[in-house]
Z-matrix of the N, CA and C atoms (Angstrom, degrees):
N
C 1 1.449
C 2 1.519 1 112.26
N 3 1.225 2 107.20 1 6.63
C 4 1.959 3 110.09 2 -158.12
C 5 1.443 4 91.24 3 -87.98
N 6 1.113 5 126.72 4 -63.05
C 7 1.799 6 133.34 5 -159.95
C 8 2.066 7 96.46 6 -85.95
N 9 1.411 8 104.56 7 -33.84
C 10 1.813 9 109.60 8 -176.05
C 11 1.824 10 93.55 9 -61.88
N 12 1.280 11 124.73 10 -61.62
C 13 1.198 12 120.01 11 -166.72
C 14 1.470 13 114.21 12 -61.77
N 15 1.237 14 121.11 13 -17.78
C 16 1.572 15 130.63 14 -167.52
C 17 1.453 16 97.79 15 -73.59
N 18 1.419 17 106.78 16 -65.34
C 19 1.333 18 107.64 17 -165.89
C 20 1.796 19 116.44 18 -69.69
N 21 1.841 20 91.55 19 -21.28
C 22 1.973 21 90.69 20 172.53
C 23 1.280 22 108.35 21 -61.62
N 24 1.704 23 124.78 22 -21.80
C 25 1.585 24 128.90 23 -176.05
C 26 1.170 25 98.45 24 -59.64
N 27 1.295 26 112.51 25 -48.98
C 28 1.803 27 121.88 26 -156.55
C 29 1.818 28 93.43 27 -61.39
N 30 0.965 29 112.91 28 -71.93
C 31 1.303 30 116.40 29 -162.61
C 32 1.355 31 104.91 30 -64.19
N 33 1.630 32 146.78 31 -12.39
C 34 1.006 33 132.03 32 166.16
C 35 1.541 34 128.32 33 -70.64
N 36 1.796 35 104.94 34 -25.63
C 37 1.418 36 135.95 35 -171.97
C 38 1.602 37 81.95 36 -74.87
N 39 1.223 38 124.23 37 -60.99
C 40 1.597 39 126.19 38 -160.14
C 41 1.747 40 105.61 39 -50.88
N 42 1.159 41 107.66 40 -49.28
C 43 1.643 42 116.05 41 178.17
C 44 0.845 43 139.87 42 -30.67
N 45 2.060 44 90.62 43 -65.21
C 46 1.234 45 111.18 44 152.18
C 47 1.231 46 133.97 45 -39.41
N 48 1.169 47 98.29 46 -50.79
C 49 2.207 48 105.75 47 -175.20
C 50 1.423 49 114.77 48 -80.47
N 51 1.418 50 105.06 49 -9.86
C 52 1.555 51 119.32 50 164.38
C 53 1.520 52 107.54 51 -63.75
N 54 1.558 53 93.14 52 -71.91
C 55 1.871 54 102.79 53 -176.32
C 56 1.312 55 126.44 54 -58.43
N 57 1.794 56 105.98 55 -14.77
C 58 1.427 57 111.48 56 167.69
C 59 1.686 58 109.61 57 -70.57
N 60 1.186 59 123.13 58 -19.99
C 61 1.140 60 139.15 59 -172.26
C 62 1.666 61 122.01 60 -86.84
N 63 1.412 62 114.44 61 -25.06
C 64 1.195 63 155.24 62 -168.02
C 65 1.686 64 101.28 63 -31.06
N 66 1.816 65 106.31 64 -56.65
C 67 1.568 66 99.85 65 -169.20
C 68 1.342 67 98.13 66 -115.85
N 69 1.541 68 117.18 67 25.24
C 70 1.789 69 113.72 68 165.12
C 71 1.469 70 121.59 69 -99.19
N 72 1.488 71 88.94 70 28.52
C 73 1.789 72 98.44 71 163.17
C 74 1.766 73 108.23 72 101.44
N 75 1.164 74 109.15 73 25.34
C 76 1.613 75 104.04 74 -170.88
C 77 1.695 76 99.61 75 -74.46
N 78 1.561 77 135.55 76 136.90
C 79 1.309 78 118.69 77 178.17
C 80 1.412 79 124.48 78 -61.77
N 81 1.235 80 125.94 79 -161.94
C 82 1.486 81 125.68 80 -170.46
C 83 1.394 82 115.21 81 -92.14
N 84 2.077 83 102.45 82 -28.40
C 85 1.779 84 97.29 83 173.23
C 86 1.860 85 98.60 84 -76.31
N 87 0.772 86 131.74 85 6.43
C 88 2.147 87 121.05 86 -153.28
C 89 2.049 88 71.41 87 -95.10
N 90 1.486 89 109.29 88 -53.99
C 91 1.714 90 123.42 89 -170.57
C 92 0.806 91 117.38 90 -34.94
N 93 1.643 92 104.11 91 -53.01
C 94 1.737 93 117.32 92 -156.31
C 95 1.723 94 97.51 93 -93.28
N 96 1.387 95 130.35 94 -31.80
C 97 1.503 96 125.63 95 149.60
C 98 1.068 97 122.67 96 -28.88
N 99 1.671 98 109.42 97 -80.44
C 100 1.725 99 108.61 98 162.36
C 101 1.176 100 136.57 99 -19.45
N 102 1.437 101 115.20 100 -61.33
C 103 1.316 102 147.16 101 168.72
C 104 2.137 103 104.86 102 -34.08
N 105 1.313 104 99.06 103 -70.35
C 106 1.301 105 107.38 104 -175.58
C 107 1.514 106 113.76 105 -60.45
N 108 1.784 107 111.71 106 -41.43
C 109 1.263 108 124.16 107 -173.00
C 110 1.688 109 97.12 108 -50.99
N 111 1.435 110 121.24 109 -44.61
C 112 1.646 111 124.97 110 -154.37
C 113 1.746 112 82.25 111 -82.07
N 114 1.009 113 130.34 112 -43.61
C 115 1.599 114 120.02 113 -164.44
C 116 1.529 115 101.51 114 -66.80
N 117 1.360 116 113.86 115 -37.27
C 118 1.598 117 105.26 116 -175.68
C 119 1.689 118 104.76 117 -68.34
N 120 1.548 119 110.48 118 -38.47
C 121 1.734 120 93.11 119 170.14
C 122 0.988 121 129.16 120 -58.74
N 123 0.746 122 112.55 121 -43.20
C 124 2.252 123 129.14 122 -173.56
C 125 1.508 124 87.07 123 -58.87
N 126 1.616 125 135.09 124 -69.33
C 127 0.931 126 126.17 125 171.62
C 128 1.570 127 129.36 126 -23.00
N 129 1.537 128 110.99 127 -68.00
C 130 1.546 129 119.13 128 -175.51
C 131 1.733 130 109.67 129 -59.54
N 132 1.732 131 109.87 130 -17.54
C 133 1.588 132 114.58 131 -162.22
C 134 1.611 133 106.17 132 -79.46
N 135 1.874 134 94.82 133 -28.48
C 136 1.641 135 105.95 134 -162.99
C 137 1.566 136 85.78 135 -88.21
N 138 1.203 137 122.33 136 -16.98
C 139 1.791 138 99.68 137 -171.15
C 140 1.755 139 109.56 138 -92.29
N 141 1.066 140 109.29 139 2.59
C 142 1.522 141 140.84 140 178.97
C 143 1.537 142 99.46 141 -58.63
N 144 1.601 143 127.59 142 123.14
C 145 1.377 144 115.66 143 -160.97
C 146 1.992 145 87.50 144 -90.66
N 147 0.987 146 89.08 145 -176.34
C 148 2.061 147 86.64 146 173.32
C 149 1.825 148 111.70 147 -90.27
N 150 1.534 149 110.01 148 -30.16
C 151 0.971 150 122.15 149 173.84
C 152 1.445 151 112.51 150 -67.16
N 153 0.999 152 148.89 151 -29.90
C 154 1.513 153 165.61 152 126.76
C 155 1.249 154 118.17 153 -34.69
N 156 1.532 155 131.74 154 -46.61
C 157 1.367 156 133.21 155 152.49
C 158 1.925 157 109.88 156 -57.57
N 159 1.151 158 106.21 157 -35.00
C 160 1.525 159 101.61 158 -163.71
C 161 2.080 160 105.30 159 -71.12
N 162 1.817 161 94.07 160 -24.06
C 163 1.553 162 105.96 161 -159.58
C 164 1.524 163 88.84 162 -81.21
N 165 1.170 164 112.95 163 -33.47
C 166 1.487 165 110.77 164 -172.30
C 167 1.393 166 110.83 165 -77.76
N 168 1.318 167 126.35 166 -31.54
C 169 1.914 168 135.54 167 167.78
C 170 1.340 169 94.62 168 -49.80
N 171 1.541 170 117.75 169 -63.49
C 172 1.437 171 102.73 170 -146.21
C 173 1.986 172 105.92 171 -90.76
N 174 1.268 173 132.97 172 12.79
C 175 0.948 174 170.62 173 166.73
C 176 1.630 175 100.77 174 -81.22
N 177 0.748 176 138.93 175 -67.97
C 178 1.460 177 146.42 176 169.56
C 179 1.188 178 123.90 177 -48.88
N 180 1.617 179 96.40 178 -61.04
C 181 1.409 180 93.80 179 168.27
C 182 1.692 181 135.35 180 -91.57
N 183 1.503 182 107.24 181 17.62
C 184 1.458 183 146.95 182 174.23
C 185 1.889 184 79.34 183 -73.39
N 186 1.392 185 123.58 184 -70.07
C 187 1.146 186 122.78 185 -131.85
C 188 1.405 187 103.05 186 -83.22
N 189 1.513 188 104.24 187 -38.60
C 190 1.588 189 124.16 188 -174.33
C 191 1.398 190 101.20 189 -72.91
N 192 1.809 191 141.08 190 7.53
C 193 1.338 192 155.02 191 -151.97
C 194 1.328 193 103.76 192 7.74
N 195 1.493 194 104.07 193 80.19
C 196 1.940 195 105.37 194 160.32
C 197 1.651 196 91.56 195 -89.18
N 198 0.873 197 112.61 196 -49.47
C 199 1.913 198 103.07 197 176.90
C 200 0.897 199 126.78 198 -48.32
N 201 1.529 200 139.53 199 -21.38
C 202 0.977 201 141.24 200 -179.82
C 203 1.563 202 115.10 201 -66.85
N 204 1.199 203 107.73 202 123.87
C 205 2.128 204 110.55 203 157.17
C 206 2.029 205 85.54 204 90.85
N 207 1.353 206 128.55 205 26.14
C 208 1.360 207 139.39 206 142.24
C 209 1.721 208 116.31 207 -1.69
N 210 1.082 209 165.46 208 138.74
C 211 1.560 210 159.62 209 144.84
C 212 1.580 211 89.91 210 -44.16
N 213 1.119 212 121.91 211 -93.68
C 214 1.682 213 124.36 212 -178.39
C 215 1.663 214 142.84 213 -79.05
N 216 1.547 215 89.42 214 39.55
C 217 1.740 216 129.32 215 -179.22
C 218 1.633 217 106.78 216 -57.31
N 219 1.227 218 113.46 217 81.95
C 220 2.200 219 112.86 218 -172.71
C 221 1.709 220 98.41 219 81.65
N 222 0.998 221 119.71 220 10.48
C 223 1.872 222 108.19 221 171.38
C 224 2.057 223 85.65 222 -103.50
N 225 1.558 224 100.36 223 159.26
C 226 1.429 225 101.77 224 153.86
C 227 1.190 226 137.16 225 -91.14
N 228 1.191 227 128.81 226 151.04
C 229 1.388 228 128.16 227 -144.71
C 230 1.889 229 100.50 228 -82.57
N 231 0.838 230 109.98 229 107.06
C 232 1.847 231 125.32 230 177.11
C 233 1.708 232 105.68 231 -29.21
N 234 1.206 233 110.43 232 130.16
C 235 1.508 234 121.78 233 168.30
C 236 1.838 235 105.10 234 76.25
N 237 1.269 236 116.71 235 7.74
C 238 1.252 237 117.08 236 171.65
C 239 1.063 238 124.33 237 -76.25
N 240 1.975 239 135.01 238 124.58
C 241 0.897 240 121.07 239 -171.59
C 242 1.611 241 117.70 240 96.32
N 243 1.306 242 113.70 241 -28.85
C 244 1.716 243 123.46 242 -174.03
C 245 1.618 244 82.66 243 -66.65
N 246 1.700 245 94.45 244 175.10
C 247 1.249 246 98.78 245 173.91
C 248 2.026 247 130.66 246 -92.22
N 249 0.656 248 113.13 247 160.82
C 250 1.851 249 105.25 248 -150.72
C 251 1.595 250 85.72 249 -61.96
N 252 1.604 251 114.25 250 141.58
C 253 1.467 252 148.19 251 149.34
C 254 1.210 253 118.41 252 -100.53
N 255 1.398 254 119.92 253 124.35
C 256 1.544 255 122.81 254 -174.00
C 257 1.607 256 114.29 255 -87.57
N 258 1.595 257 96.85 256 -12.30
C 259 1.890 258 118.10 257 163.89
C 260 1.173 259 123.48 258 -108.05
N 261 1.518 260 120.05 259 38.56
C 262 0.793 261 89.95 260 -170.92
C 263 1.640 262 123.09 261 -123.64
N 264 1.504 263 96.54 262 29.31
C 265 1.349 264 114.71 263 147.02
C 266 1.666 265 121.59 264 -80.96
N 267 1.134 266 118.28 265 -23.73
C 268 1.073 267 114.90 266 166.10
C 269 1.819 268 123.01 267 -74.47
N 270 1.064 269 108.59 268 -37.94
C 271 1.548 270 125.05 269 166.14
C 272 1.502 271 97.75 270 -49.70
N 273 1.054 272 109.72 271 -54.30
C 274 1.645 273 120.39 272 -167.00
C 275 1.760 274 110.92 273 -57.71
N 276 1.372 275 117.46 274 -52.14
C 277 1.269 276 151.10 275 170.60
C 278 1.808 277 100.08 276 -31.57
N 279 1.496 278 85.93 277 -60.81
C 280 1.871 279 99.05 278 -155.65
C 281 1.699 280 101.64 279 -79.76
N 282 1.641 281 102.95 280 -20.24
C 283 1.699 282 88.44 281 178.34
C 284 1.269 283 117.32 282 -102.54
N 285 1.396 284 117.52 283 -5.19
C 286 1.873 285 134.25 284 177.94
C 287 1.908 286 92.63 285 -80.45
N 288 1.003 287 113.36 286 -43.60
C 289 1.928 288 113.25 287 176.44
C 290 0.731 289 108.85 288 -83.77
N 291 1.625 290 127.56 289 -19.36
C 292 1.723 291 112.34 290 -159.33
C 293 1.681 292 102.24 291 39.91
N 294 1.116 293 123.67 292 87.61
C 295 1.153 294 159.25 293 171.92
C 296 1.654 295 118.21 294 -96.22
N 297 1.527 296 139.26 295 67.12
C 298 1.504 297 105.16 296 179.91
C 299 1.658 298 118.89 297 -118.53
N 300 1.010 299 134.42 298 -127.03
C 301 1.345 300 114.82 299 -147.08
C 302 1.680 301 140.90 300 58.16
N 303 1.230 302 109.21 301 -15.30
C 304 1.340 303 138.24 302 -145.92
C 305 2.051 304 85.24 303 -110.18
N 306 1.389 305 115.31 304 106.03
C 307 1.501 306 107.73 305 133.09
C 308 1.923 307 84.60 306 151.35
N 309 1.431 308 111.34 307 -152.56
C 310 1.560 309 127.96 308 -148.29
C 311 1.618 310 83.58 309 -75.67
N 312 1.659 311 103.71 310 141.59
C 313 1.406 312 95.25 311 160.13
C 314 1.335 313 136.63 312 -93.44
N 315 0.941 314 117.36 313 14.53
C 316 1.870 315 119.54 314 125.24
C 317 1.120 316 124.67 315 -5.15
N 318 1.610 317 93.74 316 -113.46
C 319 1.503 318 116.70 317 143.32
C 320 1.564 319 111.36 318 13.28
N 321 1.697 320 87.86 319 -106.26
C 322 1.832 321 86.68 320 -177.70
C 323 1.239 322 138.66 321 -96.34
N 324 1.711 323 87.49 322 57.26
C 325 1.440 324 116.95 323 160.22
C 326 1.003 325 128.43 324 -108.87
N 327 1.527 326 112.42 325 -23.62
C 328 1.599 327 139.09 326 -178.38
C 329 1.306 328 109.22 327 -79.97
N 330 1.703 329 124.53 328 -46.47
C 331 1.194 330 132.92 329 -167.39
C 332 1.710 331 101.71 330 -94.92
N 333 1.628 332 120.81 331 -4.28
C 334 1.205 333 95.51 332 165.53
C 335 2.037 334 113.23 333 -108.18
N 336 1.369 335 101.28 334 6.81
C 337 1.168 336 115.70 335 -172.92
C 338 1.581 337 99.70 336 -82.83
N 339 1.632 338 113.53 337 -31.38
C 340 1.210 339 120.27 338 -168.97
C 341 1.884 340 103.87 339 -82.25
N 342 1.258 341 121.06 340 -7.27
C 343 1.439 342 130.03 341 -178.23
C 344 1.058 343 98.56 342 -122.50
N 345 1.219 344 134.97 343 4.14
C 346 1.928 345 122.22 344 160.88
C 347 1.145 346 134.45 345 -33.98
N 348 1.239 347 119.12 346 -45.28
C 349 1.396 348 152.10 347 -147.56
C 350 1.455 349 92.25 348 -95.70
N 351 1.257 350 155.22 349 -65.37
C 352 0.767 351 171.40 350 -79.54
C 353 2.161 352 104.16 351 -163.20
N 354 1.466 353 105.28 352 -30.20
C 355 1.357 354 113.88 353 162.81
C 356 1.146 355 112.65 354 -87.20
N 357 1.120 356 124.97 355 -26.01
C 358 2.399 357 135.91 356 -171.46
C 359 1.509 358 79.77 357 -73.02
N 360 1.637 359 128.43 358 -56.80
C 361 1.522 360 120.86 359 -136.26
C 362 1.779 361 93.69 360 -77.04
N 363 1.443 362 134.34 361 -13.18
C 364 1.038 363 139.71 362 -159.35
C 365 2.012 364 101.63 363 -85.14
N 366 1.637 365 79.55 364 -28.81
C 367 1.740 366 79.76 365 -170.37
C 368 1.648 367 118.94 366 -82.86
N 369 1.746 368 111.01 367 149.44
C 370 1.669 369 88.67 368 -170.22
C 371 1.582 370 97.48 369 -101.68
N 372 1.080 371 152.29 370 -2.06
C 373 1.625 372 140.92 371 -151.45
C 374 1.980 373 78.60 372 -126.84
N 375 1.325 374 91.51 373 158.59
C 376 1.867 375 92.80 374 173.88
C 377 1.807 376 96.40 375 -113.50
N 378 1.496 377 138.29 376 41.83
C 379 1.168 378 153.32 377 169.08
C 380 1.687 379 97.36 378 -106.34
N 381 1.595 380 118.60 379 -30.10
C 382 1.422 381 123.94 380 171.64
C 383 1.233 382 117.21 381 -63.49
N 384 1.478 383 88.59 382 -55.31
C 385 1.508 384 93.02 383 -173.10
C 386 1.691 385 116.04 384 -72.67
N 387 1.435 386 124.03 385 -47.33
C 388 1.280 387 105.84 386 154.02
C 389 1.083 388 149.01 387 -37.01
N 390 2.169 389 122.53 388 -28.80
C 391 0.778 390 139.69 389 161.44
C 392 2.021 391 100.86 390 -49.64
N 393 1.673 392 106.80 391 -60.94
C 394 1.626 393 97.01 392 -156.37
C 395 1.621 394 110.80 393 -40.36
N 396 1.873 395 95.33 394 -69.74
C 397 1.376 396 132.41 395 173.41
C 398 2.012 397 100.47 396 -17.56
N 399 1.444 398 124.67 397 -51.67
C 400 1.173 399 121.08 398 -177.65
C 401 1.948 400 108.00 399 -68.51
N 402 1.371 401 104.03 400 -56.63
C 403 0.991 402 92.82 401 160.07
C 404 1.552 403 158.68 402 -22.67
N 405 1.483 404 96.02 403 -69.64
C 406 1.544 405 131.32 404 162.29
C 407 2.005 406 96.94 405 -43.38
N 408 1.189 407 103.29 406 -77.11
C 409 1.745 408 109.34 407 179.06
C 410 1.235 409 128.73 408 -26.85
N 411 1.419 410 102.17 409 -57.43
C 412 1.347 411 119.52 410 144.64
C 413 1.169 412 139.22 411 -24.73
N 414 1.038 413 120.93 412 -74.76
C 415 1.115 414 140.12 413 -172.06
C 416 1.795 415 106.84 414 -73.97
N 417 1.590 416 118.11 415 -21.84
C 418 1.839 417 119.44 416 159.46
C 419 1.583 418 111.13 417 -62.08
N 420 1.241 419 109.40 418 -48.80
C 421 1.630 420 129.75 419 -158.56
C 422 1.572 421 81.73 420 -62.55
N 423 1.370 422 128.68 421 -72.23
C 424 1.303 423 133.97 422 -178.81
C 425 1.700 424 109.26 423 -37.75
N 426 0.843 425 123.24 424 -79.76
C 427 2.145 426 129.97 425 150.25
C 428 1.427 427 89.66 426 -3.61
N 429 1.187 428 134.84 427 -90.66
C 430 1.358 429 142.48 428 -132.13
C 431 1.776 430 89.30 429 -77.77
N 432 1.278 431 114.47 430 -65.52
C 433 1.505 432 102.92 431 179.98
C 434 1.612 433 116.37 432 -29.55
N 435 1.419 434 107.31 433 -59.96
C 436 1.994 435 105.90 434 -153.84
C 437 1.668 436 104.28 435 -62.01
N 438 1.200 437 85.20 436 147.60
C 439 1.675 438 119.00 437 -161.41
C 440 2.153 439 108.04 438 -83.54
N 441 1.803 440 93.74 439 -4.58
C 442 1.853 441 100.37 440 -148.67
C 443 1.518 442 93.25 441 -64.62
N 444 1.602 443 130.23 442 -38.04
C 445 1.375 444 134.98 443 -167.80
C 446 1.505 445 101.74 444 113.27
N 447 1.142 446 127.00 445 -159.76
C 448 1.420 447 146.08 446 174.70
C 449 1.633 448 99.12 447 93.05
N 450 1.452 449 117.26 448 -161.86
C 451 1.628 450 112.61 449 -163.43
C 452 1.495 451 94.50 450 -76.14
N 453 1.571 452 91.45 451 172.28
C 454 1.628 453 108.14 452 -169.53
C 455 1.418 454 98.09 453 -93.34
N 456 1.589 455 105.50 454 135.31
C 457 1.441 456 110.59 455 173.67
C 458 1.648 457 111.03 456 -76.21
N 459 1.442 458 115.19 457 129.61
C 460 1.008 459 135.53 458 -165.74
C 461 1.683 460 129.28 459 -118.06
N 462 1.596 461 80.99 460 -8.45
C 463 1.886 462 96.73 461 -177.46
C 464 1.319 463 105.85 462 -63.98
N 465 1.278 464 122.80 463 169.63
C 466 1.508 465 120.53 464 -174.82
C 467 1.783 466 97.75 465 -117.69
N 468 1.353 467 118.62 466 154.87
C 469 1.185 468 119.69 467 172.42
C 470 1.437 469 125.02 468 -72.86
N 471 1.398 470 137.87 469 136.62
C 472 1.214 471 115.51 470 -153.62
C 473 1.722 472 103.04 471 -107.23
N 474 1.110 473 130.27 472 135.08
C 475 1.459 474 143.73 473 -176.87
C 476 1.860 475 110.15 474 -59.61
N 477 1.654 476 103.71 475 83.34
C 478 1.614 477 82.10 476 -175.88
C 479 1.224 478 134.85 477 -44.78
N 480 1.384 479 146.00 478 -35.39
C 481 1.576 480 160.06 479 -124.77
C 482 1.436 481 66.91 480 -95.46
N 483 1.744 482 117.16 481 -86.99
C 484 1.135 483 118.91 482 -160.68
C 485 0.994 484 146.04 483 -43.65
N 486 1.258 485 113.22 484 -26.29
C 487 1.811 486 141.06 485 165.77
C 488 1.676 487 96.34 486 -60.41
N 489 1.139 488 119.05 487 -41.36
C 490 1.465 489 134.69 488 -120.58
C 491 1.920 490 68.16 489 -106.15
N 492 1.431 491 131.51 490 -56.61
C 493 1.678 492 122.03 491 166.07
C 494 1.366 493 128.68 492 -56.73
N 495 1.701 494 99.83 493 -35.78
C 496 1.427 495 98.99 494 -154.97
C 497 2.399 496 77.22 495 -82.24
N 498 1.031 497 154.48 496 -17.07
C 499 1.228 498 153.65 497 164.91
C 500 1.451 499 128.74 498 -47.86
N 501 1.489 500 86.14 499 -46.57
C 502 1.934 501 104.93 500 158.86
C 503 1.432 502 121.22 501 -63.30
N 504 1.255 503 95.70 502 -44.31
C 505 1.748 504 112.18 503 -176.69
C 506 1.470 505 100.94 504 -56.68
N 507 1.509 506 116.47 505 -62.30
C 508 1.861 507 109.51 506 -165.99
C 509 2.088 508 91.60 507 -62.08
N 510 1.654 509 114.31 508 -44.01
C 511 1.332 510 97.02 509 -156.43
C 512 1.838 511 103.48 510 -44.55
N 513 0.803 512 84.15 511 -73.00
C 514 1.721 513 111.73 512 -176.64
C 515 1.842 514 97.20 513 -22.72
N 516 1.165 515 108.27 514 -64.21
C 517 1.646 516 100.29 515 -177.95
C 518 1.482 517 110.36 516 -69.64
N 519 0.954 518 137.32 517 2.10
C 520 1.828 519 136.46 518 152.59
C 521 1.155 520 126.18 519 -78.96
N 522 2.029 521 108.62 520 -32.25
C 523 1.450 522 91.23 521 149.33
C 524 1.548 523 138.20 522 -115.24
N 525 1.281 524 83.70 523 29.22
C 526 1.508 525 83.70 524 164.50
C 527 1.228 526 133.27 525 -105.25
N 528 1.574 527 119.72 526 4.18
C 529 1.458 528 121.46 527 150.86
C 530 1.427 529 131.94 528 -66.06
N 531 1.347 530 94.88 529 122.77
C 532 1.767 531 108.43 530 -176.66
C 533 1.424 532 116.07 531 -55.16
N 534 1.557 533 108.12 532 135.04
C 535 1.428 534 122.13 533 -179.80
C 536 1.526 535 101.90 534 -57.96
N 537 1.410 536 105.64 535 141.43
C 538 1.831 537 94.04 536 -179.62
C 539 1.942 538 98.08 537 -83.68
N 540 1.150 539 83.09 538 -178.42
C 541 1.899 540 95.06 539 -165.89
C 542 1.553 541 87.92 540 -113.27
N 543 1.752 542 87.70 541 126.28
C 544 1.205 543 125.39 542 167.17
C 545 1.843 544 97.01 543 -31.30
N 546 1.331 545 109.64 544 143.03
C 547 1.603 546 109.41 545 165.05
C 548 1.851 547 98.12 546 -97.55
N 549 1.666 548 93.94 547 160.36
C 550 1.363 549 95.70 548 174.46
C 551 1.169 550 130.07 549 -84.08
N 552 1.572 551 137.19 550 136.99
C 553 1.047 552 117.49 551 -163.23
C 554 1.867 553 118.97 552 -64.82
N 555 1.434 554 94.63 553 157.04
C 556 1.450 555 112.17 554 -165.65
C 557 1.680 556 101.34 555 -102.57
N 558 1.602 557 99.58 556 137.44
C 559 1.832 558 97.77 557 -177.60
C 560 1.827 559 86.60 558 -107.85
N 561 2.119 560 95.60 559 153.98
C 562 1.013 561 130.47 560 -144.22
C 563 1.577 562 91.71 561 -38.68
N 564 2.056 563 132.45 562 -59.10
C 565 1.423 564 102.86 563 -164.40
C 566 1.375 565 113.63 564 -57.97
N 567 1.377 566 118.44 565 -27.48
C 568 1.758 567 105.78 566 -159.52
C 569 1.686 568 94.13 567 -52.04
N 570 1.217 569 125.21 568 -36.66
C 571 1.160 570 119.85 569 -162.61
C 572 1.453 571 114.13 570 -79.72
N 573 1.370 572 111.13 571 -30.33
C 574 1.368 573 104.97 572 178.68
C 575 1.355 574 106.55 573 -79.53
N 576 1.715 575 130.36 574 -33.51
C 577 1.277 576 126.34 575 -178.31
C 578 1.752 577 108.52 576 -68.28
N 579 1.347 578 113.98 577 -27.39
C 580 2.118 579 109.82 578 -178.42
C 581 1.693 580 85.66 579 -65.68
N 582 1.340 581 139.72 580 -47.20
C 583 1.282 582 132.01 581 -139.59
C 584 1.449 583 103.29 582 -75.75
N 585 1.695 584 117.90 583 -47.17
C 586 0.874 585 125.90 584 171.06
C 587 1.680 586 139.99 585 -38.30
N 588 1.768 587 82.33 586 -25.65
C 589 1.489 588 103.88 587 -166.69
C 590 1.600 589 117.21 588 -82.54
């Protein structure tokens, strides 16, 4: 196909500059040449197997190096060989986006039970935080009801009042640490002698 495709270039370029030529007076035998020349290609293109078109694409673009510099160029190809997942384009999906929210509510009941603490301290009125805490509860009791299967919800329900003290307790100790005291200012050696140090 190396020297066959070269010269099909040639004669396609020629066509062209023929057909550009087309209504600047070329006679009717130069036409009816043309004419036949394009039917014999179309011809040779349709007898062209696809497997033969496909060897010659990827051949081309072998040469023109689209392959070259690959993501997984001599690495092995990830998930090859594991055993077959019927999700596992979807698996695939959720860890190429980092995607979450997404799976058993279990699950993301555990991992939001494990950031609770840390969502209460965000809130400023304790009507918020009672609001979450009801929520959150909710939303286990609901877990524990459904009938669908998957892991057993295991989170524990959380005691508002107590949430609702132990919330006061961290606020209160954040502000009650003392502002540290300004240091006094330092003339130019102190500063060059700490730097030194």
């Amino acid at each position: 196909m190396g020297s066959g495709s070269g010269e099909f270039r040639k004669r396609l370029e020629r066509a062209a500059e023929v057909r550009s030529y087309r209504g600047a007076g070329i006679s009717a035998e130069e036409e009816a040449a043309l004419d036949a020349l394009e039917a014999k290609e179309r011809e040779k293109r349709r007898k062209v197997s696809d497997a033969a078109r496909a060897d010659y694409l990827v051949r081309d673009a072998m040469a023109q190096g689209k392959f070259d510099n690959l993501k997984y160029a001599g690495k092995p190809i990830p998930g090859l060989g594991e055993s077959y997942d019927p999700d596992w384009w979807v698996k695939g999906l959720l860890q190429r986006e980092n995607i979450s929210g997404l799976g058993p509510p279990a699950i993301l009941l555990r991992t939001e039970d494990a950031e609770l603490d840390a969502k209460l301290d965000a809130q400023y009125t304790e009507q918020q935080v009672r609001d979450i805490l009801q929520d959150f509860n909710r939303r286990v009791v609901d877990a524990r009801r459904q009938l669908q299967g998957g892991p057993p919800v295991i989170t524990r329900l959380r005691d508002v009042e107590e949430e609702v003290v132990r919330w006061r307790q961290r606020r209160a100790s954040r502000t009650v640490e003392p502002a540290p005291e300004p240091e006094a200012p330092r003339s130019w050696w102190q500063k060059l002698w700490k730097g030194a140090g």
